[in-house]
VOSE-333792 format. One line per field, with one value per residue: residue number from 1; y, x, z of N, C-alpha, C, O in turn. Coordinates in nm, 2 decimals, m for minus. Example, Ala and Ser with C-alpha at 12.3 -4.5 7.8 and 13.67 -1.06 7.14 Angstrom:
2
k: c(1  2) $
nv: c(m0.57  m0.22) $
nu: c(1.32  1.28) $
nw: c(0.78  0.71) $
cav: c(m0.45  m0.11) $
cau: c(1.23  1.37) $
caw: c(0.78  0.71) $
cv: c(m0.33  0.00) $
cu: c(1.32  1.29) $
cw: c(0.78  0.79) $
ov: c(m0.33  0.11) $
ou: c(1.42  1.34) $
ow: c(0.85  0.80) $
//
This chain:
104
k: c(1  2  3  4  5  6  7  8  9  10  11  12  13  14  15  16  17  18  19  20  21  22  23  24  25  26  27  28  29  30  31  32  33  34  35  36  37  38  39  40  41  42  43  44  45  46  47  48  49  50  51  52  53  54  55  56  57  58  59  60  61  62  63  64  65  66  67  68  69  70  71  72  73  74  75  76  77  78  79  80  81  82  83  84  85  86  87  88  89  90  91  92  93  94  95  96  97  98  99  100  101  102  103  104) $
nv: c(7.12  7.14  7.24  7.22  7.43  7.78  8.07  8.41  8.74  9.10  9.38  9.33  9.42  9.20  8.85  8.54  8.20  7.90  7.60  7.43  7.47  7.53  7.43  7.59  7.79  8.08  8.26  8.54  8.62  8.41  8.56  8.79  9.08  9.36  9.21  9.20  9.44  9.68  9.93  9.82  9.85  9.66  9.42  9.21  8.91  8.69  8.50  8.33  8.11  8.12  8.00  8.14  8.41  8.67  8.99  9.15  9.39  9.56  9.81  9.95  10.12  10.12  9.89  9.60  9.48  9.25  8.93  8.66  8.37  8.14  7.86  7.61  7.39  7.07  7.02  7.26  7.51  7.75  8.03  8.31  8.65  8.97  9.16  9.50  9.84  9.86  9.57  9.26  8.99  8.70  8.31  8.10  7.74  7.66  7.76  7.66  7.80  8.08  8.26  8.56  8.78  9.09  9.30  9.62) $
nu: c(m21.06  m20.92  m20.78  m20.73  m20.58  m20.53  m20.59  m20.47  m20.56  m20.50  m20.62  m20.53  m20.20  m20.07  m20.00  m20.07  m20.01  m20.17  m20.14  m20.29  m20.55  m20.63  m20.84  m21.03  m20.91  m20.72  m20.44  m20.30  m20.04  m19.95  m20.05  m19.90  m19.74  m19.95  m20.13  m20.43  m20.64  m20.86  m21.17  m21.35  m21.60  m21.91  m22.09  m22.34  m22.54  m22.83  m22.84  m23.04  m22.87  m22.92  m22.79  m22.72  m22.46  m22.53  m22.57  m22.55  m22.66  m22.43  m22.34  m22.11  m21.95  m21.72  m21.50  m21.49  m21.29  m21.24  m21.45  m21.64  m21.80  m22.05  m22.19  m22.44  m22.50  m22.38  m22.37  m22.30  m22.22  m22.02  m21.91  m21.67  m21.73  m21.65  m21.64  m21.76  m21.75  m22.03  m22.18  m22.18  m22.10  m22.15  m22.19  m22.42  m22.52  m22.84  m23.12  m23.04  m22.94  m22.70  m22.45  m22.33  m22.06  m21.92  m21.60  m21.57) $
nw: c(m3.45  m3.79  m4.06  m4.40  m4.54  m4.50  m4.54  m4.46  m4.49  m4.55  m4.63  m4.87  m4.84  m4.68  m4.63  m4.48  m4.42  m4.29  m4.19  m4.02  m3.83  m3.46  m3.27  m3.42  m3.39  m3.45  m3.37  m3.31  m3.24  m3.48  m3.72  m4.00  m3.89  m3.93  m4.05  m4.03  m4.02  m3.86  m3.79  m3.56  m3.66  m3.72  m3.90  m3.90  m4.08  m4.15  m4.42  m4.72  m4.92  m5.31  m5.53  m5.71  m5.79  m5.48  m5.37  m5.05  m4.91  m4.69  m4.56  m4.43  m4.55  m4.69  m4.80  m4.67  m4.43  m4.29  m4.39  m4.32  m4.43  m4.34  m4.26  m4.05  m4.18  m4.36  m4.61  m4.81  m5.08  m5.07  m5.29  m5.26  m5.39  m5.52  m5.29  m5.20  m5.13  m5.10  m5.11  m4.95  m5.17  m5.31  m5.39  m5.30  m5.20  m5.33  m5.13  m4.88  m4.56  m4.50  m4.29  m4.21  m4.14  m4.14  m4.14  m4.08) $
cav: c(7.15  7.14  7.32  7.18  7.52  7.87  8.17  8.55  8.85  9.22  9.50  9.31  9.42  9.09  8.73  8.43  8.10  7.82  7.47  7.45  7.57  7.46  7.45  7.69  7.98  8.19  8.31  8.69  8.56  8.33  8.62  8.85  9.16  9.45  9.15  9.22  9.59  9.69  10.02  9.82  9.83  9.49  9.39  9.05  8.87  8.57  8.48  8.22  8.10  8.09  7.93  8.24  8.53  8.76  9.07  9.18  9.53  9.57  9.94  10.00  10.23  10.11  9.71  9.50  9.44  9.11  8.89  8.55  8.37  8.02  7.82  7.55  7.30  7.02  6.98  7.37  7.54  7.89  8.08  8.46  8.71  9.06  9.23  9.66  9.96  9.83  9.47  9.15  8.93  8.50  8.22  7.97  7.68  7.70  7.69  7.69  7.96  8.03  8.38  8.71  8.86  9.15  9.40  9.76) $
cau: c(m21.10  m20.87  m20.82  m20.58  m20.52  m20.64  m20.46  m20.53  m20.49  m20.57  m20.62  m20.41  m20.05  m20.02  m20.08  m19.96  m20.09  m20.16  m20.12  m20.38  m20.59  m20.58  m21.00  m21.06  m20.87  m20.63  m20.35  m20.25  m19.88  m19.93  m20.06  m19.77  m19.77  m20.06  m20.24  m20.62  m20.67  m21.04  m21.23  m21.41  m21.76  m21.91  m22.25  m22.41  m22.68  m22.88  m22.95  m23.08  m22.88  m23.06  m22.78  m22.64  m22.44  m22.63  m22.56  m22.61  m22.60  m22.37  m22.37  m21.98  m21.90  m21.58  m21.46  m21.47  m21.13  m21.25  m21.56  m21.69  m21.95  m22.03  m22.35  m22.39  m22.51  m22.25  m22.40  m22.33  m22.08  m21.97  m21.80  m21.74  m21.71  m21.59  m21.68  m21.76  m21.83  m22.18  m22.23  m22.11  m22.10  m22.08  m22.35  m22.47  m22.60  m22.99  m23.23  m22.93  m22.88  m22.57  m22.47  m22.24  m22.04  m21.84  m21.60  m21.46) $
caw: c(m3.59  m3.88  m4.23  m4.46  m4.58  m4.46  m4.61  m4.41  m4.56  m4.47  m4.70  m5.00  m4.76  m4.61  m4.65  m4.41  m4.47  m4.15  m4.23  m3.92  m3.77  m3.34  m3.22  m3.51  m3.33  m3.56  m3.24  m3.31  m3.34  m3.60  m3.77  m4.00  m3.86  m3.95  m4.16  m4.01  m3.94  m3.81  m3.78  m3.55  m3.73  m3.77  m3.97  m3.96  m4.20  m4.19  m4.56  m4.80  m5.07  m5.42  m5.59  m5.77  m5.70  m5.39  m5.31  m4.96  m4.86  m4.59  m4.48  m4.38  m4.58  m4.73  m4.82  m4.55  m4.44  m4.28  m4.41  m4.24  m4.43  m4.33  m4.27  m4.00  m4.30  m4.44  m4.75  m4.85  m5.10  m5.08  m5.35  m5.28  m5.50  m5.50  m5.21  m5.27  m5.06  m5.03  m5.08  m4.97  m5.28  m5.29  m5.40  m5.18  m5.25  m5.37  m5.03  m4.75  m4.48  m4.38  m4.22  m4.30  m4.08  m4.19  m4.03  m4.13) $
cv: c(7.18  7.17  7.31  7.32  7.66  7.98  8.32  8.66  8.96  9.35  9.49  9.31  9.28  8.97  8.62  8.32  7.99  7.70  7.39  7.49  7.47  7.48  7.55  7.81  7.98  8.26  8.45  8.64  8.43  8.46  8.69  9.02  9.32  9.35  9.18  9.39  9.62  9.82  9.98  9.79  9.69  9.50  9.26  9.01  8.76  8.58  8.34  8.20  8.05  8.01  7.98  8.35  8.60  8.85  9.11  9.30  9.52  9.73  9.99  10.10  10.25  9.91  9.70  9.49  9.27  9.03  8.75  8.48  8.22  7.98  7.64  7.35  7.24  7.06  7.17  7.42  7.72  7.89  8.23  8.51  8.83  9.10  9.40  9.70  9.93  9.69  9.36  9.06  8.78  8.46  8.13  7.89  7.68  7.64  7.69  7.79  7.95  8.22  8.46  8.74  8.93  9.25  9.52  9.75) $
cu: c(m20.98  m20.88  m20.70  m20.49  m20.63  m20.55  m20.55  m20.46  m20.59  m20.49  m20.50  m20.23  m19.97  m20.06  m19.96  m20.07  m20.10  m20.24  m20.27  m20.41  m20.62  m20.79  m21.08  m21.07  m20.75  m20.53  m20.30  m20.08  m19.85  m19.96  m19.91  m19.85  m19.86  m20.12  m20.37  m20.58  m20.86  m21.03  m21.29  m21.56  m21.83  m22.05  m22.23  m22.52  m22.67  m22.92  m22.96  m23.04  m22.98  m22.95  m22.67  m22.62  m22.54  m22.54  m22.61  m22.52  m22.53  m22.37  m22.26  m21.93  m21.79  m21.56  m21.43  m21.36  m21.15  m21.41  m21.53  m21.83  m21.95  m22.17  m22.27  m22.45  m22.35  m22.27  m22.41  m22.17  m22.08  m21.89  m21.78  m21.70  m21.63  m21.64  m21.69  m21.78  m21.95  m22.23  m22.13  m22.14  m22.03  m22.26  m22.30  m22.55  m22.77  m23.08  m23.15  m22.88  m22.76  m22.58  m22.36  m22.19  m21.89  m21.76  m21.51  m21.34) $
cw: c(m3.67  m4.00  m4.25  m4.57  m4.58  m4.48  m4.48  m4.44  m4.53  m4.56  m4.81  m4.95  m4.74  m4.61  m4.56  m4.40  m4.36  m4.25  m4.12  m3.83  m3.63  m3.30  m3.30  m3.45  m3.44  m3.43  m3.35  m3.33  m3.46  m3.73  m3.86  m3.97  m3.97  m4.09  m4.13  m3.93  m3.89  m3.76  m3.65  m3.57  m3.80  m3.83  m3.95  m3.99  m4.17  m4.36  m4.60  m4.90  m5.18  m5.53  m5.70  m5.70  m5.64  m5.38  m5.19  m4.89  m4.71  m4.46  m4.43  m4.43  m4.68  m4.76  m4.70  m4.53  m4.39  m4.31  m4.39  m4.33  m4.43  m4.28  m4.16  m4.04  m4.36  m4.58  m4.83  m4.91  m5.10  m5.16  m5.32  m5.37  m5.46  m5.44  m5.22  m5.13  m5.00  m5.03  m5.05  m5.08  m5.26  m5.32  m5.36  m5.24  m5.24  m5.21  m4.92  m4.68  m4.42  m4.39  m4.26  m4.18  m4.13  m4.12  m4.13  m4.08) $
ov: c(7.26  7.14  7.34  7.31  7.68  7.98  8.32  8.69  8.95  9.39  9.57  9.24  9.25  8.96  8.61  8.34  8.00  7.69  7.30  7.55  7.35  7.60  7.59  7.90  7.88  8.36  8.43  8.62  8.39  8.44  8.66  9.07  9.36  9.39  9.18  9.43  9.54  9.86  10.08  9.72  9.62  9.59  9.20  9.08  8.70  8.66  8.26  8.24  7.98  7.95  7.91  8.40  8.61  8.82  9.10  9.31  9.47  9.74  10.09  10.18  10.36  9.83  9.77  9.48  9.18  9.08  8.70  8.52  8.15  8.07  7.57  7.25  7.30  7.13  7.20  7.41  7.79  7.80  8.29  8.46  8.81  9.10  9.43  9.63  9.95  9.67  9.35  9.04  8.75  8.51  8.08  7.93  7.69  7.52  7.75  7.87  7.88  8.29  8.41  8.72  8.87  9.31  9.50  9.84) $
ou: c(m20.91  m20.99  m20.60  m20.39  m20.74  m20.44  m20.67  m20.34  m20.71  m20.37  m20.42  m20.15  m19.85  m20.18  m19.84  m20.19  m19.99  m20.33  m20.33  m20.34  m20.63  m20.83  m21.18  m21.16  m20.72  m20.60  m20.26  m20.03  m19.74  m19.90  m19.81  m19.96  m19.80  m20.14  m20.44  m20.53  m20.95  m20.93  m21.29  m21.62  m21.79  m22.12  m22.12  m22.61  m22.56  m23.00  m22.90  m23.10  m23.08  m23.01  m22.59  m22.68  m22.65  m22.42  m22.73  m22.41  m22.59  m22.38  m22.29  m21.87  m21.77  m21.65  m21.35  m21.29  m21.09  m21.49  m21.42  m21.95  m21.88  m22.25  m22.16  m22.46  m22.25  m22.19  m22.51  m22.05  m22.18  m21.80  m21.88  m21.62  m21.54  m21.75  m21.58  m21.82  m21.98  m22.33  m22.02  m22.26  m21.91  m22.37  m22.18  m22.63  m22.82  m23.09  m23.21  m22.80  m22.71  m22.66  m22.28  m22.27  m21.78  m21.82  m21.42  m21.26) $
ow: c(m3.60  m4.06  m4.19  m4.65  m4.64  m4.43  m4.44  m4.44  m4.49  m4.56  m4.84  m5.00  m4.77  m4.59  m4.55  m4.38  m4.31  m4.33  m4.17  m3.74  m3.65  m3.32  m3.26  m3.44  m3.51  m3.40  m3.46  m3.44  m3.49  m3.84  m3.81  m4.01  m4.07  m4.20  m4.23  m3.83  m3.92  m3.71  m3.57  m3.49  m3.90  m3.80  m3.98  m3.95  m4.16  m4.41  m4.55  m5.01  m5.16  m5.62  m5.76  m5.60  m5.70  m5.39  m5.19  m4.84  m4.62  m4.34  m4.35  m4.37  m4.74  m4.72  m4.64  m4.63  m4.45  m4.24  m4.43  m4.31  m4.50  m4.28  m4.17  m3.98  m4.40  m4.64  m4.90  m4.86  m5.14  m5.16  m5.36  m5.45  m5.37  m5.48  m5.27  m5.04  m4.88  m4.96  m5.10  m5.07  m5.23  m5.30  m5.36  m5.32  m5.13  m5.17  m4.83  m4.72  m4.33  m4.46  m4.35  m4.09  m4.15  m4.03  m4.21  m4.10) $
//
């Protein structure tokens, strides 16, 4: 699997960009160092886009440092939004499930 451009960034510090991506792994030394930090604490959601921004309560406590949201639909667009304290924020296209997973 291949992505002609996949940027990773962790808590605004750090940004390193991969030209591609190898079976859709991300290797820890391609990484620049302390870009993904983690608490640990993960949430995941099944939902339903409607088409317009969703909020979906997450329950971490704090902004996600990493968020995942993808659907195993072609025909589907994701935009996200601002992520908060308590929700994940992005619209999906109207009637398509795709899934959340978020981590402190």
């Amino acid at each position: 699997m291949a992505a002609s451009s996949v940027t990773g960034t962790g808590n605004g510090s750090a940004q390193k960009s991969f030209s591609q991506l190898v079976n859709g792994v991300v290797k820890s030394e391609n990484l620049a160092k302390g870009a993904l930090t983690s608490s640990g604490t993960i949430f995941k959601a099944t939902v339903t886009g409607n088409g317009s921004a969703q909020s979906t309560a997450h329950g971490l406590g704090c902004v996600p440092a990493i968020v995942m949201i993808y659907s195993n639909n072609d025909s589907v667009t994701v935009t996200e939004g601002a992520h908060t304290s308590e929700n994940i924020v992005c619209t999906v296209t109207n009637s398509k499930v795709y899934n959340i997973v978020a981590i402190a």
